[in-house]
PDBQT receptor file of N, H, CA, C and O in Angstrom, charges set to zero:
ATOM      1  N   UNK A   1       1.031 -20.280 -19.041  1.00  0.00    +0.000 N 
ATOM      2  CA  UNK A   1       0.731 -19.086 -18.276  1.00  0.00    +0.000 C 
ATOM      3  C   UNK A   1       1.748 -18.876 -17.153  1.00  0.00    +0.000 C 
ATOM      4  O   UNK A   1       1.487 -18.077 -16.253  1.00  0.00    +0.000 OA
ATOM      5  N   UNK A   2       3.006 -19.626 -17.170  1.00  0.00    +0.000 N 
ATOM      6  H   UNK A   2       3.218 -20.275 -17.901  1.00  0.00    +0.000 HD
ATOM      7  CA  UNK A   2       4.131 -19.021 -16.174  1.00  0.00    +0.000 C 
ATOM      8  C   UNK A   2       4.239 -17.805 -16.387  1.00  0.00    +0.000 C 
ATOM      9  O   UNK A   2       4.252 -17.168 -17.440  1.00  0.00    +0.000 OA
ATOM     10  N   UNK A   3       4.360 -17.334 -14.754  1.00  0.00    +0.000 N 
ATOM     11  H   UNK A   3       4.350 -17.852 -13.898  1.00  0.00    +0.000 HD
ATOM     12  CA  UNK A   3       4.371 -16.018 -14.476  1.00  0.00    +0.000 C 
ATOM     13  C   UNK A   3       3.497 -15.402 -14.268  1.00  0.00    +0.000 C 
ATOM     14  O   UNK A   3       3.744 -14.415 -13.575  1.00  0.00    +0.000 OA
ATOM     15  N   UNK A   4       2.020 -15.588 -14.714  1.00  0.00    +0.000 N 
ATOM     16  H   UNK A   4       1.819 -16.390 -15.277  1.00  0.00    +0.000 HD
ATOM     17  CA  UNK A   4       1.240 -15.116 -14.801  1.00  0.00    +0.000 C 
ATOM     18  C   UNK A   4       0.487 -14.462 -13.119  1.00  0.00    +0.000 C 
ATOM     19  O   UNK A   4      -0.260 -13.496 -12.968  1.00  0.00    +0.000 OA
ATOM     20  N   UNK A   5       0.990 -15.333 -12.160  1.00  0.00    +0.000 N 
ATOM     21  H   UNK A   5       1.598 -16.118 -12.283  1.00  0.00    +0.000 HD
ATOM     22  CA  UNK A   5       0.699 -15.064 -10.544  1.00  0.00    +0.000 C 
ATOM     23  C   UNK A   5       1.390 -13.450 -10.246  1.00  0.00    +0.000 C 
ATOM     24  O   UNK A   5       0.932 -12.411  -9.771  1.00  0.00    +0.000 OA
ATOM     25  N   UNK A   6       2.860 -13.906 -10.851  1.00  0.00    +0.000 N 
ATOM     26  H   UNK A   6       3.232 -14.750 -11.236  1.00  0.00    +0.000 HD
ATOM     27  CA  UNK A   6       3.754 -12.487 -10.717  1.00  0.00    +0.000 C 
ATOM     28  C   UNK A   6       3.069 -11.304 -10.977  1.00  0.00    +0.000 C 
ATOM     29  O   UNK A   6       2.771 -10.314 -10.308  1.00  0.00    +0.000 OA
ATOM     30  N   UNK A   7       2.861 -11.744 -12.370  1.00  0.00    +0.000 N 
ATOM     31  H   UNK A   7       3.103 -12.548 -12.914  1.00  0.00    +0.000 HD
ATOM     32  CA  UNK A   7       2.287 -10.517 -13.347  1.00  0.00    +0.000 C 
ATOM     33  C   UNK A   7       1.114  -9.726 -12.135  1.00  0.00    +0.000 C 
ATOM     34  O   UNK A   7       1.138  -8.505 -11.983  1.00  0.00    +0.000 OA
ATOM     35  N   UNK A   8       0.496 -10.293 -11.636  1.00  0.00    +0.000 N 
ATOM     36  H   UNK A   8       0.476 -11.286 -11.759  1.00  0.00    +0.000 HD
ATOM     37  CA  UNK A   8      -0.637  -9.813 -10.801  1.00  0.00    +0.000 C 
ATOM     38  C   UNK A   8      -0.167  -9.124  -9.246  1.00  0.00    +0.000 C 
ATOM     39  O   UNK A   8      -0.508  -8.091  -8.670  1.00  0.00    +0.000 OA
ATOM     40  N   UNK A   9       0.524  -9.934  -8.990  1.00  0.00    +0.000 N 
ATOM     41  H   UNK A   9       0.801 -10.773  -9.458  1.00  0.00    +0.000 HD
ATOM     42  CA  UNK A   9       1.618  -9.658  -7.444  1.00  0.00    +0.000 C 
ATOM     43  C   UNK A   9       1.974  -7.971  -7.923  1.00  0.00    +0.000 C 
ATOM     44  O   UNK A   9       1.580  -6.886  -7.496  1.00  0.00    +0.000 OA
ATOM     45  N   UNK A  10       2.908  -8.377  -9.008  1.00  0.00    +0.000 N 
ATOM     46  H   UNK A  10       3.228  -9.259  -9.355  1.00  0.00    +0.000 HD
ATOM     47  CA  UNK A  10       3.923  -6.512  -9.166  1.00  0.00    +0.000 C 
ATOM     48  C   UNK A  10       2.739  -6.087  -9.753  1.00  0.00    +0.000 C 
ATOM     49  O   UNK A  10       3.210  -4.967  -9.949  1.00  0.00    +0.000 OA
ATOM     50  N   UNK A  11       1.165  -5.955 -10.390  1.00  0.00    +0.000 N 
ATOM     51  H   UNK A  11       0.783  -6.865 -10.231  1.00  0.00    +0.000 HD
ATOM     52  CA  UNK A  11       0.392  -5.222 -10.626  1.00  0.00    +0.000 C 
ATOM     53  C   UNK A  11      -0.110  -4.671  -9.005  1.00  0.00    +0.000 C 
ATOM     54  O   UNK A  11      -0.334  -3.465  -8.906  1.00  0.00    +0.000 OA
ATOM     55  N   UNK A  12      -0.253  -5.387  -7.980  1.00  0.00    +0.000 N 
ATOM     56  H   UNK A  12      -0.072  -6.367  -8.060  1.00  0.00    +0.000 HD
ATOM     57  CA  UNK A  12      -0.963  -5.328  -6.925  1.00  0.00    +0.000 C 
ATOM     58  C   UNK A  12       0.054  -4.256  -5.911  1.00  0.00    +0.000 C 
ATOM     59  O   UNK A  12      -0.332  -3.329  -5.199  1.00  0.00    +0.000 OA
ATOM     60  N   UNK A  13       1.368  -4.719  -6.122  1.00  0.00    +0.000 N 
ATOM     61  H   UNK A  13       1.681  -5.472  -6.700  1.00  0.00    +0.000 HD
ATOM     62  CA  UNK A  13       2.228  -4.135  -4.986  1.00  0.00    +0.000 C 
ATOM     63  C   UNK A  13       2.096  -2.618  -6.004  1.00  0.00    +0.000 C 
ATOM     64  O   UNK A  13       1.633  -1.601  -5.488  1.00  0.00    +0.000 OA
ATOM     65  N   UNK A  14       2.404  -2.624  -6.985  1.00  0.00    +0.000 N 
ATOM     66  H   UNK A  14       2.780  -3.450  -7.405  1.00  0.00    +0.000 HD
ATOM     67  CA  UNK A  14       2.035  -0.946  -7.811  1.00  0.00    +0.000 C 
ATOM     68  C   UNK A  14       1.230  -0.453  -7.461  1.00  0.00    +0.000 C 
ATOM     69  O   UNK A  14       1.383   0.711  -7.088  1.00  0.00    +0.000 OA
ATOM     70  N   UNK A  15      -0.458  -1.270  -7.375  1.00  0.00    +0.000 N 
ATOM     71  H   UNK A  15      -0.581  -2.215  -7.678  1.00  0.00    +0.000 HD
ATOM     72  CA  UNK A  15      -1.646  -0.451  -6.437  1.00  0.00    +0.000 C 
ATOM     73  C   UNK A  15      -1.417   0.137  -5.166  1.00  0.00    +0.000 C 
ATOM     74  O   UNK A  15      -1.793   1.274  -4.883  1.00  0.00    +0.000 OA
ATOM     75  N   UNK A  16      -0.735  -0.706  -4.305  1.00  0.00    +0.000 N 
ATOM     76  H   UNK A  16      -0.430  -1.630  -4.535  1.00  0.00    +0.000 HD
ATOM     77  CA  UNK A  16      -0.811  -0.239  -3.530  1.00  0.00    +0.000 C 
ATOM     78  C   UNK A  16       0.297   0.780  -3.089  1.00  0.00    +0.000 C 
ATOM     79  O   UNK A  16      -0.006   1.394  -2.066  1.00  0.00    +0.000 OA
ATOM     80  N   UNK A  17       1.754   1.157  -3.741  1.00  0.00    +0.000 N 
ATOM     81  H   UNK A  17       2.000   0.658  -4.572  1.00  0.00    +0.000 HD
ATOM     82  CA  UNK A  17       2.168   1.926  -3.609  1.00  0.00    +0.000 C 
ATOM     83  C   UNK A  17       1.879   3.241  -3.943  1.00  0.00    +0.000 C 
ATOM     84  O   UNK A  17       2.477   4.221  -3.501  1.00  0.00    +0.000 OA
ATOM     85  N   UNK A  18       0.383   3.257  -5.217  1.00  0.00    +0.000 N 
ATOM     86  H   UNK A  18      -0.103   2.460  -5.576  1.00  0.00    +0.000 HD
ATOM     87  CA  UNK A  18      -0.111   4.154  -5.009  1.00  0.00    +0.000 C 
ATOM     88  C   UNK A  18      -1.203   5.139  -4.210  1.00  0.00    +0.000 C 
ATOM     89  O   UNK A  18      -1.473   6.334  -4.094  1.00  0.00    +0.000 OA
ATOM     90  N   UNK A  19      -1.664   3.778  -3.719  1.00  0.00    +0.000 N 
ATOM     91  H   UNK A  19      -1.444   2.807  -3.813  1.00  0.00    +0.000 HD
ATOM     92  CA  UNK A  19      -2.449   3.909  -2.998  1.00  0.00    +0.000 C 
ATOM     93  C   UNK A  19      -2.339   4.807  -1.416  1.00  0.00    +0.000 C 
ATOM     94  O   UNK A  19      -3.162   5.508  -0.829  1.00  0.00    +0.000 OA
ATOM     95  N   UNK A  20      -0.818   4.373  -1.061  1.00  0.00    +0.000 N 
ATOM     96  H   UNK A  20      -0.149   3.803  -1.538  1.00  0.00    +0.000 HD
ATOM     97  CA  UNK A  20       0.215   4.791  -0.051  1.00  0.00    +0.000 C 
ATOM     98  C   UNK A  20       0.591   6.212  -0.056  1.00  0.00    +0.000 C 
ATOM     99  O   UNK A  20       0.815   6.919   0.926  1.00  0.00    +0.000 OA
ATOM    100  N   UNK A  21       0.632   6.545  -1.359  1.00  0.00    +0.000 N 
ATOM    101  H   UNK A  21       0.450   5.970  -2.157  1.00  0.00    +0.000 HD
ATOM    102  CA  UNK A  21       1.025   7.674  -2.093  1.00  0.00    +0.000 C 
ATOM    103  C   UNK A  21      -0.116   8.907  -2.104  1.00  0.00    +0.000 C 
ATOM    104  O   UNK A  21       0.170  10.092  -1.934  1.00  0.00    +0.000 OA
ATOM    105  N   UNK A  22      -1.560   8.346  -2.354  1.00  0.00    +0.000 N 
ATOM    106  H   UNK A  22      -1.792   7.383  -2.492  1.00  0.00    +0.000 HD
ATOM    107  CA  UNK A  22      -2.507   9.276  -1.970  1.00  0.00    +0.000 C 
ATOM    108  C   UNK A  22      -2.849   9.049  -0.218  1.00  0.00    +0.000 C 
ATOM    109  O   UNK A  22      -3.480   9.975   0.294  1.00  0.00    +0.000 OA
ATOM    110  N   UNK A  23      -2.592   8.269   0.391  1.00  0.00    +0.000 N 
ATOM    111  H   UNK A  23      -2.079   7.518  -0.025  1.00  0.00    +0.000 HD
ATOM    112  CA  UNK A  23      -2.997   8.568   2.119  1.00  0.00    +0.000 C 
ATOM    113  C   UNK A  23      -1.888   9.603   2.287  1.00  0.00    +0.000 C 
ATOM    114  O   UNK A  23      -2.217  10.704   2.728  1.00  0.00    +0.000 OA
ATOM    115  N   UNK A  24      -0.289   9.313   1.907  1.00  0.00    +0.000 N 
ATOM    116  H   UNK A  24      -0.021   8.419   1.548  1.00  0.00    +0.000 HD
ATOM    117  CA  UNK A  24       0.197  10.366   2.569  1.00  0.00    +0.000 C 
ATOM    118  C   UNK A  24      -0.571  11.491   2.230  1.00  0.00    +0.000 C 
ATOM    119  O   UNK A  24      -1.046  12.034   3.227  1.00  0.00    +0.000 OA
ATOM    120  N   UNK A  25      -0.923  12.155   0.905  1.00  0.00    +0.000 N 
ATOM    121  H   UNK A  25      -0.537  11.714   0.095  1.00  0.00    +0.000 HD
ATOM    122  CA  UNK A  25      -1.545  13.550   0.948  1.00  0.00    +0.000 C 
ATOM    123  C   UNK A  25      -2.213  13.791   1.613  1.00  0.00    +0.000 C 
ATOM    124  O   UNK A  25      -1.998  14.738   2.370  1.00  0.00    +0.000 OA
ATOM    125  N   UNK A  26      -3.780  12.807   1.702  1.00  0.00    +0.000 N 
ATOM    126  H   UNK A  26      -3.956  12.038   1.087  1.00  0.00    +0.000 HD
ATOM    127  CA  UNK A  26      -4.339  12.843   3.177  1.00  0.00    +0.000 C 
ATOM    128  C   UNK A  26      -4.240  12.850   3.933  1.00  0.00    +0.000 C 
ATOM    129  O   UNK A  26      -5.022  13.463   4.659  1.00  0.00    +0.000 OA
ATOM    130  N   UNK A  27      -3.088  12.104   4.453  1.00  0.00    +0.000 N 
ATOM    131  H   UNK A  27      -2.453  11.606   3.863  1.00  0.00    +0.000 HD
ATOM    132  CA  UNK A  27      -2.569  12.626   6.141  1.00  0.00    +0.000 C 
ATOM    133  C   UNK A  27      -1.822  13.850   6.283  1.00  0.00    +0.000 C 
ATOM    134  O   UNK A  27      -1.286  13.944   7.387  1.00  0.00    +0.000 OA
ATOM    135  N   UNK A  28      -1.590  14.984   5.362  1.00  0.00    +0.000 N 
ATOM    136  H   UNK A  28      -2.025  14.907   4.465  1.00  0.00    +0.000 HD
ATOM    137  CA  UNK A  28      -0.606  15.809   5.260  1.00  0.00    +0.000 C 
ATOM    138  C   UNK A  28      -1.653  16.639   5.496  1.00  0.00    +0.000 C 
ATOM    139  O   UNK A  28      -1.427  17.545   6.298  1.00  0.00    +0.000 OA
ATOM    140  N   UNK A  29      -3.230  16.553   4.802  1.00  0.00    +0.000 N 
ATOM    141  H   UNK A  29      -3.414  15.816   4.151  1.00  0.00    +0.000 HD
ATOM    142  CA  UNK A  29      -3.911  17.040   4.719  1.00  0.00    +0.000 C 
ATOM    143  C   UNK A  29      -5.273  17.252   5.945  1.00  0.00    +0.000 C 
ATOM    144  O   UNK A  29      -6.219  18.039   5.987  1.00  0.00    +0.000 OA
ATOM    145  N   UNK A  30      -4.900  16.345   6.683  1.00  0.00    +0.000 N 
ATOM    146  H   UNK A  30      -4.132  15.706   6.649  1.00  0.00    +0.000 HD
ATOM    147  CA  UNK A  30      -5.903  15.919   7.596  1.00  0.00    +0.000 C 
ATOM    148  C   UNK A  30      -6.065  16.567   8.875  1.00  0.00    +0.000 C 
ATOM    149  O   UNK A  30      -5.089  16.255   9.558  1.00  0.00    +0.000 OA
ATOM    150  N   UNK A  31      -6.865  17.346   9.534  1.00  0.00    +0.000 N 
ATOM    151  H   UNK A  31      -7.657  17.600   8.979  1.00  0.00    +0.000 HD
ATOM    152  CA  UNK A  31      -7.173  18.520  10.392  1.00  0.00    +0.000 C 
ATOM    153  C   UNK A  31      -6.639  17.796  11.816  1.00  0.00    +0.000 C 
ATOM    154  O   UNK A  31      -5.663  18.100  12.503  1.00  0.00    +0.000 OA
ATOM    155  N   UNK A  32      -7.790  16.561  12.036  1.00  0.00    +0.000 N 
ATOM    156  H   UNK A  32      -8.582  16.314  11.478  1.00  0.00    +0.000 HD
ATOM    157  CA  UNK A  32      -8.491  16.150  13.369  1.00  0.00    +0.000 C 
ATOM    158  C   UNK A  32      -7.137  14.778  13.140  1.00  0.00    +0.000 C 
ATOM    159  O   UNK A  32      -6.780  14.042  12.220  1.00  0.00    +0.000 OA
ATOM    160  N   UNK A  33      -6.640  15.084  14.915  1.00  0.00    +0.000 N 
ATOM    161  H   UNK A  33      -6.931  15.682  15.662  1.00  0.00    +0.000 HD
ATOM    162  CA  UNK A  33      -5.587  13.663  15.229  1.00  0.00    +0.000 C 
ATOM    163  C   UNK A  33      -5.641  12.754  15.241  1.00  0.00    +0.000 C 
ATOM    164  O   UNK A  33      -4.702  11.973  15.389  1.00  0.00    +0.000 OA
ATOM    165  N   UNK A  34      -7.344  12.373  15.010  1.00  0.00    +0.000 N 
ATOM    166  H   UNK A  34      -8.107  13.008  14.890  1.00  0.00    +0.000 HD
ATOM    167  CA  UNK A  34      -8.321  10.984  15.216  1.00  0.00    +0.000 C 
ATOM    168  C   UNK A  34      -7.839  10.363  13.446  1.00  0.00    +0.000 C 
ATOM    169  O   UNK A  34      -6.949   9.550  13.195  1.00  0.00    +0.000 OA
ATOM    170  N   UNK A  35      -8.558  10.912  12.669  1.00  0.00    +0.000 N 
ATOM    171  H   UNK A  35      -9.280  11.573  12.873  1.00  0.00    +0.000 HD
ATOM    172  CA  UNK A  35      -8.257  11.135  11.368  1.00  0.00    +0.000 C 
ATOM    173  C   UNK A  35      -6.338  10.605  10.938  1.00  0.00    +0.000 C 
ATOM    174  O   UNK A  35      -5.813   9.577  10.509  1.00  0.00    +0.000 OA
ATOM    175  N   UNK A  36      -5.931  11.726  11.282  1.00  0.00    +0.000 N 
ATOM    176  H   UNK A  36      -6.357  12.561  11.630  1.00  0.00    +0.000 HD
ATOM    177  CA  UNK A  36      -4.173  11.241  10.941  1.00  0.00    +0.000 C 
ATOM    178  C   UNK A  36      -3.510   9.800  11.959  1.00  0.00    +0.000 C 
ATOM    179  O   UNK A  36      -2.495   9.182  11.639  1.00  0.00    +0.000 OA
ATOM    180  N   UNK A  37      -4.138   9.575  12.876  1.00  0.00    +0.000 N 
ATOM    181  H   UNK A  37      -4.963  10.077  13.136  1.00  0.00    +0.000 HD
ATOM    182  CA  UNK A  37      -3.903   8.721  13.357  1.00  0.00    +0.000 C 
ATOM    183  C   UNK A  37      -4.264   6.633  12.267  1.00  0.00    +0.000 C 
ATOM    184  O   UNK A  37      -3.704   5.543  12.150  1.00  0.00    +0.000 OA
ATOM    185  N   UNK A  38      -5.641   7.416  11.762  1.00  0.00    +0.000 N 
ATOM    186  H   UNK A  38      -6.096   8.301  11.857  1.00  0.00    +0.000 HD
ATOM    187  CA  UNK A  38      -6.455   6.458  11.336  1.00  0.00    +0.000 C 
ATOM    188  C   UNK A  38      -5.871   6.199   9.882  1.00  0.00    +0.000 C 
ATOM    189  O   UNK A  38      -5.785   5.126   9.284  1.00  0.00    +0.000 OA
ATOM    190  N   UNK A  39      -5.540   7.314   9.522  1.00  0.00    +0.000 N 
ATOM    191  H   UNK A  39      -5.609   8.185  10.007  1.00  0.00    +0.000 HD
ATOM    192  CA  UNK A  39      -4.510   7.159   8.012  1.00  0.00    +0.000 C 
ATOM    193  C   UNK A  39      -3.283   6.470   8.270  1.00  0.00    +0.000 C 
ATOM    194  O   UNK A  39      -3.074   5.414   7.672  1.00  0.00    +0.000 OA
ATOM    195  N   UNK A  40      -2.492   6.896   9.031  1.00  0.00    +0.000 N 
ATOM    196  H   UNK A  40      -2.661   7.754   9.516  1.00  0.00    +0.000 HD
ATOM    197  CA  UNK A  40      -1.399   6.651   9.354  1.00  0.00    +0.000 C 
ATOM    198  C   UNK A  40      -1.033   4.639   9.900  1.00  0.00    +0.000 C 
ATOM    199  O   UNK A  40      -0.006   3.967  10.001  1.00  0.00    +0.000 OA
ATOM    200  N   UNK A  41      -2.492   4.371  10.110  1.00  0.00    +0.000 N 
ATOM    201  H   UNK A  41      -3.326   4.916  10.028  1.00  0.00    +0.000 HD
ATOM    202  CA  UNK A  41      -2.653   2.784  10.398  1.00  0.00    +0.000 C 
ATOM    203  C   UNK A  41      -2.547   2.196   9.242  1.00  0.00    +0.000 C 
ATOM    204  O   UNK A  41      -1.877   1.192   9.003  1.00  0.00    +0.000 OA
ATOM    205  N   UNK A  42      -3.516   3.099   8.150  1.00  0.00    +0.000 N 
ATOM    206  H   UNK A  42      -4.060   3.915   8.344  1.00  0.00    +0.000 HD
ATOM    207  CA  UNK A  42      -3.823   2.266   6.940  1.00  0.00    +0.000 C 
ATOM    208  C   UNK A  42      -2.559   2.506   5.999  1.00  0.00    +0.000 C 
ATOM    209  O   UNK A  42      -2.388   1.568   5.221  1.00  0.00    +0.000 OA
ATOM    210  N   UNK A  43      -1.706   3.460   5.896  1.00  0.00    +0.000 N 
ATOM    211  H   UNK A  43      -1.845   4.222   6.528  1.00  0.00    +0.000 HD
ATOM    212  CA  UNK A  43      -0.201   3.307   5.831  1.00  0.00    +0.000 C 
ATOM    213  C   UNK A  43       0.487   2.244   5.893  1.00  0.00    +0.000 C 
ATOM    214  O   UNK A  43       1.054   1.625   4.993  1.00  0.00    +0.000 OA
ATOM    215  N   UNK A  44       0.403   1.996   7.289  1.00  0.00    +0.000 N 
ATOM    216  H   UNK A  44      -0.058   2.498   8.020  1.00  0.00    +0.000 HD
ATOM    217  CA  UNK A  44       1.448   1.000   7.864  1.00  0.00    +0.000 C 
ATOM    218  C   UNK A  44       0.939  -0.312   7.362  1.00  0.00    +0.000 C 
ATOM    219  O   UNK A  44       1.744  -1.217   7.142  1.00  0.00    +0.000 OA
ATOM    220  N   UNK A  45      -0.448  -0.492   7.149  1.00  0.00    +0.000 N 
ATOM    221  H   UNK A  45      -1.101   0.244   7.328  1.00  0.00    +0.000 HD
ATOM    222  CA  UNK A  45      -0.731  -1.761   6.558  1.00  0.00    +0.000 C 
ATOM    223  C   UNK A  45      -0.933  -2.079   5.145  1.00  0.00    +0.000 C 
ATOM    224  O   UNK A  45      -1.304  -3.086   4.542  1.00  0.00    +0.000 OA
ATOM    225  N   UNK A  46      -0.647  -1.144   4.878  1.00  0.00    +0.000 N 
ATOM    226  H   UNK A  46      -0.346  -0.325   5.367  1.00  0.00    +0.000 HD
ATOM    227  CA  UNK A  46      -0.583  -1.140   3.109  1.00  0.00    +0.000 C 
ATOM    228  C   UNK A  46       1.080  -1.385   2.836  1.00  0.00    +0.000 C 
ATOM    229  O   UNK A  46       1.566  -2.082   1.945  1.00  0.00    +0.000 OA
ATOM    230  N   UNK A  47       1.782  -0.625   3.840  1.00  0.00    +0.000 N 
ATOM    231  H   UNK A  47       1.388  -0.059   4.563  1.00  0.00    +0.000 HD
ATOM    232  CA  UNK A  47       3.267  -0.909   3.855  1.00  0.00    +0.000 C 
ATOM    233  C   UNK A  47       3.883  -2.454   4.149  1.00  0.00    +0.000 C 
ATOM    234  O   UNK A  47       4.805  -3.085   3.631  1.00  0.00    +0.000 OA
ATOM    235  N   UNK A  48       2.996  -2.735   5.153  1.00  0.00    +0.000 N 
ATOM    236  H   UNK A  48       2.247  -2.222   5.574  1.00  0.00    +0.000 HD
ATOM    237  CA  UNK A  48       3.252  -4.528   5.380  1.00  0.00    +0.000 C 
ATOM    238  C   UNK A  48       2.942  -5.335   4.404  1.00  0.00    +0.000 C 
ATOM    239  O   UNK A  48       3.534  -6.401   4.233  1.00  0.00    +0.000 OA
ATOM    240  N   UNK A  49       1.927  -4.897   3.613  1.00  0.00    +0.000 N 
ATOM    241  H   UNK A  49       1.445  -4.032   3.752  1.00  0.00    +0.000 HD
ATOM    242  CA  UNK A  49       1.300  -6.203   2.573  1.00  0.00    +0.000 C 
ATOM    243  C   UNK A  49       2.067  -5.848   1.533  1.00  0.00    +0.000 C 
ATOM    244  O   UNK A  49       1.633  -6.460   0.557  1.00  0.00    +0.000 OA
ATOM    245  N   UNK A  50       3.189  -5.026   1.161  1.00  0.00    +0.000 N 
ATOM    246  H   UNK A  50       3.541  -4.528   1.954  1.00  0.00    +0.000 HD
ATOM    247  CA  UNK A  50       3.617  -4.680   0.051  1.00  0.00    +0.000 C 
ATOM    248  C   UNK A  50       5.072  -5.195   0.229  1.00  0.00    +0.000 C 
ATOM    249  O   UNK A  50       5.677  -5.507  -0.796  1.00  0.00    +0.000 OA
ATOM    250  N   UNK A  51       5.541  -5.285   1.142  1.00  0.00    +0.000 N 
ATOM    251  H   UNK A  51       5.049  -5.032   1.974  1.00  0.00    +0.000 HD
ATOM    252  CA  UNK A  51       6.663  -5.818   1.776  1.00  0.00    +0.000 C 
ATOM    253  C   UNK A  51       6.363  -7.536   1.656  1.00  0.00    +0.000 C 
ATOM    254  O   UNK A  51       7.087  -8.235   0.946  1.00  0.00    +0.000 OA
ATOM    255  N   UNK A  52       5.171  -8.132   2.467  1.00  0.00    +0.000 N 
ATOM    256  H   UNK A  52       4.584  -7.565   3.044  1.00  0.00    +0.000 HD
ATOM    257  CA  UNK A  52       4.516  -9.047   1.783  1.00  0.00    +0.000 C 
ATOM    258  C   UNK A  52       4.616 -10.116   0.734  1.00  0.00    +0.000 C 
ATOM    259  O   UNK A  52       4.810 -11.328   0.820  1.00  0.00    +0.000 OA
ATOM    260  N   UNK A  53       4.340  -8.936  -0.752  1.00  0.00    +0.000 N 
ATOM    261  H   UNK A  53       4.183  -7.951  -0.822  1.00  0.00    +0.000 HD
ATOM    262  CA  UNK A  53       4.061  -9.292  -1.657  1.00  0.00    +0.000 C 
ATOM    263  C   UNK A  53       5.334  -9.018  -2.567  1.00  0.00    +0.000 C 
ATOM    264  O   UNK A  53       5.341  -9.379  -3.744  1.00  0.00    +0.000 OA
ATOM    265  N   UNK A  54       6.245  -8.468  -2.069  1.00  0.00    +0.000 N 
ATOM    266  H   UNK A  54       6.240  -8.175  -1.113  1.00  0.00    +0.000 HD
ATOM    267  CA  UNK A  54       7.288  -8.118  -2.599  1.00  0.00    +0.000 C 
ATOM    268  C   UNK A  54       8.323  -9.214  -2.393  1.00  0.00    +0.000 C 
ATOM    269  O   UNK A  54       9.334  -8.863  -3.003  1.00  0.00    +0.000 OA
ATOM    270  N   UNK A  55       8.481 -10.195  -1.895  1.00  0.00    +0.000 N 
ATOM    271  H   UNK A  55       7.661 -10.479  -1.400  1.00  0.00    +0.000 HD
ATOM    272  CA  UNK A  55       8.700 -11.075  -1.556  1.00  0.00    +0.000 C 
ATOM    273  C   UNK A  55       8.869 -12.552  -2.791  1.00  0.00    +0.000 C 
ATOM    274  O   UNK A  55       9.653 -13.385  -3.245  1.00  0.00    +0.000 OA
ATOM    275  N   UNK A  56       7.580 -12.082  -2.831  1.00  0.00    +0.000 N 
ATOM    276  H   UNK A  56       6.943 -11.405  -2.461  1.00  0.00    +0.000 HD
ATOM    277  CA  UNK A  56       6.655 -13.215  -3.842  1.00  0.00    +0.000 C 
ATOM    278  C   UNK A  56       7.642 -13.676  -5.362  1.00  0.00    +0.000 C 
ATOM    279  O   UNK A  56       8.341 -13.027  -6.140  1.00  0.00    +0.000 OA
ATOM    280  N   UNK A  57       7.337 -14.795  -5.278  1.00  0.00    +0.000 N 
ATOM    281  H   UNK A  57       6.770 -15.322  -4.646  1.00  0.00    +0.000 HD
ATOM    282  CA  UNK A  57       8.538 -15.340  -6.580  1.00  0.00    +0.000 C 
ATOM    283  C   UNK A  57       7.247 -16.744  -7.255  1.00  0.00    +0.000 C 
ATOM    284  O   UNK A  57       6.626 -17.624  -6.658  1.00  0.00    +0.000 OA
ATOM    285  N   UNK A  58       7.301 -16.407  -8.481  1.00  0.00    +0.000 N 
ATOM    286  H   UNK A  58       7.805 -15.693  -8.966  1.00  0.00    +0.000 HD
ATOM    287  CA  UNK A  58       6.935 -17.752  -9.195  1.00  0.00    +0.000 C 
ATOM    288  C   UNK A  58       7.418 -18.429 -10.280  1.00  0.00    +0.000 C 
ATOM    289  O   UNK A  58       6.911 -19.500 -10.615  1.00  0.00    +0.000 OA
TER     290      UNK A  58
C-alpha cells in the first residue's frame, strides 16, 4: 500500500482547493462585513492547511 497516505493528502488538498473556490463566491457574494470578514478567515485557513499538506511526501 505505498503511497497510499499520498493518495489521500492530494485527494484532501483537491477538497480543499475546492472548497476555497466556493468561499470565494461567497465572499464575492456576501452583503454584511461581519460575514466577509468571517469567510475571508476560513480562506486563509483552508489556504494554510493546503500549503500544509502540500508539502507532504511518502
Amino acid at each position: 500500500m505505498a503511497g497510499k497516505a499520498k493518495q489521500c493528502v492530494d485527494q484532501c488538498v483537491s477538497s480543499v482547493q475546492s472548497s476555497v473556490n466556493l468561499l470565494q463566491e461567497a465572499l464575492s457574494s456576501a452583503e454584511k462585513q461581519d460575514n466577509k470578514n468571517r469567510i475571508q478567515q476560513a480562506i486563509n485557513s483552508l489556504n494554510s492547511a493546503q500549503q500544509e499538506l502540500s508539502g507532504f511526501q511518502d
